[in-house]
C-alpha positions in Angstrom: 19.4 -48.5 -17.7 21.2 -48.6 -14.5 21.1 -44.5 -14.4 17.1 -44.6 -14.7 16.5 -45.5 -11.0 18.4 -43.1 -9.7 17.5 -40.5 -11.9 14.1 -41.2 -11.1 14.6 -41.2 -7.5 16.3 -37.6 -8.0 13.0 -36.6 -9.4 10.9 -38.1 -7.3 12.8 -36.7 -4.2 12.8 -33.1 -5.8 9.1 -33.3 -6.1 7.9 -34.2 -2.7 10.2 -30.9 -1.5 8.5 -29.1 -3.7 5.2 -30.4 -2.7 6.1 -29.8 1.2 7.5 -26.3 0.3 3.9 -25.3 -1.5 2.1 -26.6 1.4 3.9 -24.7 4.4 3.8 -21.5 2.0 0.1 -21.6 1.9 0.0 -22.4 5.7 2.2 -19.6 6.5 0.3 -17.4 3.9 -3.8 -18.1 4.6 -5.3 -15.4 6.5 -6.2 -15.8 10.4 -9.3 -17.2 11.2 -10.2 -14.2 13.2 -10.9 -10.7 12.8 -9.5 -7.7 15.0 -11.5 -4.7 15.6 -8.7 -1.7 16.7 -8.5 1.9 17.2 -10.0 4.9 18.4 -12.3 2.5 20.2 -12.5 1.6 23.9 -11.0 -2.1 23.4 -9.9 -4.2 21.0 -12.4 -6.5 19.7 -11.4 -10.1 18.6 -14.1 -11.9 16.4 -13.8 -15.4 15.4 -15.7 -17.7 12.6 -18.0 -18.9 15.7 -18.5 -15.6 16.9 -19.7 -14.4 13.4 -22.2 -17.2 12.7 -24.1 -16.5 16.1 -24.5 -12.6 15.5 -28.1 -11.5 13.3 -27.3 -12.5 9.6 -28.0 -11.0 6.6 -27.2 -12.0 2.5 -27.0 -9.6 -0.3 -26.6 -10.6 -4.2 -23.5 -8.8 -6.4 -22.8 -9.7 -10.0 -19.5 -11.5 -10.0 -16.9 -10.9 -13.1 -18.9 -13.1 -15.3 -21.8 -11.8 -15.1 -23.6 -14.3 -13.0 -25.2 -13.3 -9.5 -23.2 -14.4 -6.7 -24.9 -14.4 -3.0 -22.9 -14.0 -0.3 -23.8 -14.0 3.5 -22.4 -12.8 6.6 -23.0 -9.7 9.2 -23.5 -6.3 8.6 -20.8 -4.3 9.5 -22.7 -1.6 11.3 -23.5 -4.3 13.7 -19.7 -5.6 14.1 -18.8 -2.0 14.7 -21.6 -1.3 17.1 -20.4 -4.3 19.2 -16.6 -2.8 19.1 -18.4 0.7 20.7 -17.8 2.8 17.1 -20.2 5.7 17.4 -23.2 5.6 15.4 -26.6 6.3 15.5 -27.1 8.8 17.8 -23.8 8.9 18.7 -22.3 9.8 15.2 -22.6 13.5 15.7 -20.0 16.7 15.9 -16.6 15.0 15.7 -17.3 11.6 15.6 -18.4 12.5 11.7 -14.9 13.2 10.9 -14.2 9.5 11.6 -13.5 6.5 8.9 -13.0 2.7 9.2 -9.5 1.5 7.5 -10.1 -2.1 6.3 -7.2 -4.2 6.0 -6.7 -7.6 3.8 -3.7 -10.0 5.1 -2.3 -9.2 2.0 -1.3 -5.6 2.8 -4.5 -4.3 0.8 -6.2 -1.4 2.3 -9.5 0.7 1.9 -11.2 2.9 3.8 -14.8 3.5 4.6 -16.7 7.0 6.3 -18.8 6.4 9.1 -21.2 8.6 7.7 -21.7 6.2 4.4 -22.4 3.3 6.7 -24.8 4.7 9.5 -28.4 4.2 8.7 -29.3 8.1 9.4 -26.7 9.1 6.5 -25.8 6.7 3.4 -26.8 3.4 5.0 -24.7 1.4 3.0 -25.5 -2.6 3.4 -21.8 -3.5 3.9 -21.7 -7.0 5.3 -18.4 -9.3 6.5 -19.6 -12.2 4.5 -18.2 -15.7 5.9 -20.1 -17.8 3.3 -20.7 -17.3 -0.9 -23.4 -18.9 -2.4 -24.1 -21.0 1.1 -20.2 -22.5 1.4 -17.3 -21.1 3.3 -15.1 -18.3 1.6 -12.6 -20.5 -0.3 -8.5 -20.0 -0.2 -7.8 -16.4 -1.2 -11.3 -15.5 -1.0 -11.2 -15.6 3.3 -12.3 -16.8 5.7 -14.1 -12.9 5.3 -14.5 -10.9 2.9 -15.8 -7.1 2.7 -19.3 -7.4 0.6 -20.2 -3.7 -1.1 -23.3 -4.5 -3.4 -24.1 -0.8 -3.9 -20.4 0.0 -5.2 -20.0 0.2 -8.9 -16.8 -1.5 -9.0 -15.6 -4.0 -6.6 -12.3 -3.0 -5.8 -13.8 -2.0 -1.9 -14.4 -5.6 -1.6 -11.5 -6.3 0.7 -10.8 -10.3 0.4 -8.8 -12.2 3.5 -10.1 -9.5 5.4 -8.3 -9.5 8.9 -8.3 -6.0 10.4 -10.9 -3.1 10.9 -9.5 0.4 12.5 -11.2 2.7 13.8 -9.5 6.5 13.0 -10.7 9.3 14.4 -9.3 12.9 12.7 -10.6 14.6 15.5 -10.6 14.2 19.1 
């Protein structure tokens, strides 16, 4: 009997560092709350949650793994590129058709997107950077943004925790 308290204080002591260990792991490990437009454009662009839900808004319905419809909101990502000065429209002529958009999870994940597929002239995609699913925030490894292809057969171009969109140009 008088090894039980101890024991049990062992235990109790070897769960709380446990507990604190899991907690600053998934602090150090959520994605930024921000998301960084780069490259071949003529300044970095810095978009935060805020920044997102005051730009034009637009929702588009995928089929989750299940089955069930999922909706999921958030802002085109023509218009977040437009506002980082990535030709398109007019623009996206000659050269600037030999360009693509590497998206980039916090995770390491990576896929890449022409301009040509997202311009409304060419494929006019309806890629958004959703910030909400089914009206509530992206949850945990979901976001705070997420990539949201509802034309794409599979979803692997999805990018969750998405936290970085280069612009590459192949020619100059």
């Amino acid at each position: 009997m008088r090894y039980i308290r101890p024991l049990r204080a062992v235990f109790l002591v070897a769960g709380l560092s446990f507990w604190l260990a899991s907690a600053q792991t998934t602090t150090q490990n959520a994605a930024p709350r921000e998301l960084t437009i780069r490259g071949d454009i003529p300044a970095t662009l810095v978009l935060k949650a805020d920044d997102l839900a005051g730009m034009p808004r637009e929702t588009v319905s995928v089929a989750d793994q299940d089955g069930t419809k999922v909706n999921y909101e958030g802002v085109s990502l023509r218009e977040i590129l437009k506002r980082a000065g990535v030709p398109l429209g007019k623009d996206l002529r000659g050269k600037a058709l030999a360009s693509y958009v590497l998206a980039k999870a916090h995770d390491g994940y990576q896929v890449v997107f022409s301009l040509g597929e997202m311009d409304d002239a060419f494929g006019n995609e309806a890629i958004i950077v959703a910030d909400k699913r089914d009206g509530k925030p992206l949850f945990g490894y979901q976001g705070p943004f997420r990539l949201v292809c509802p034309n794409d057969k599979a979803g692997a171009r999805s990018v969750r925790m998405l936290e970085t969109l280069e612009l590459v140009r192949l020619q100059k």
